[in-house]
C-alpha positions, 0 to 999 in steps of 0.5 A: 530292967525288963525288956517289956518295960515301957521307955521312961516308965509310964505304962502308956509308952511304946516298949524296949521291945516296941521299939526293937522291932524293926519294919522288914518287907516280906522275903517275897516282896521284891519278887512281888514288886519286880513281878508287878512292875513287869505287868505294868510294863507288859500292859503298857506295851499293850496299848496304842502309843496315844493311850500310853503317853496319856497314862505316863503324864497322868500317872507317872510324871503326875501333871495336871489335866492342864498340863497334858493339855498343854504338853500334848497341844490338844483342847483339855477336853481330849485329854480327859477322854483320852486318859479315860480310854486309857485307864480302862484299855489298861485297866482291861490288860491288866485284867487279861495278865492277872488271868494268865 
């Protein structure tokens, strides 16, 4: 039997060596992620305590708008327009670390 065969013999199969092939990340992707991650962090650091509780709930512990509101005690309202500063202050940090 070939290698290149197709599993159960229709042509329409994956291969003995399709299914050999194994899915392994980059040898750099743990250096890209632990480099990402650090950016996270670092632009996070960045912003203002309120900004940076806004985008840990969104984001992070995914709540709902509902939630935060409720979390936070604030009117729906405010966390909506908080979480947008938020995303573009973050969204500006990040920016400014990808340049340096």
């Amino acid at each position: 039997m070939e290698v290149s065969a197709p599993v159960g013999g229709d042509g329409d199969k994956p291969s003995i060596v399709d299914l050999m092939e194994l899915d392994f990340p980059p040898p750099d992707a743990a250096l890209d992620d632990e480099e990402r991650d650090r950016k996270v962090q670092q632009a996070l650091e960045g912003l203002s305590p309120t900004m940076r509780e806004i985008l840990l709930l969104a984001y992070f512990q995914r709540l709902t708008y509902a939630q935060m509101a409720e979390d936070l005690q604030v009117p729906l309202g405010t966390v909506k327009s908080r979480l947008h500063a938020a995303v573009a202050a973050f969204a500006k940090r990040w920016q400014a670390l990808d340049r340096s």
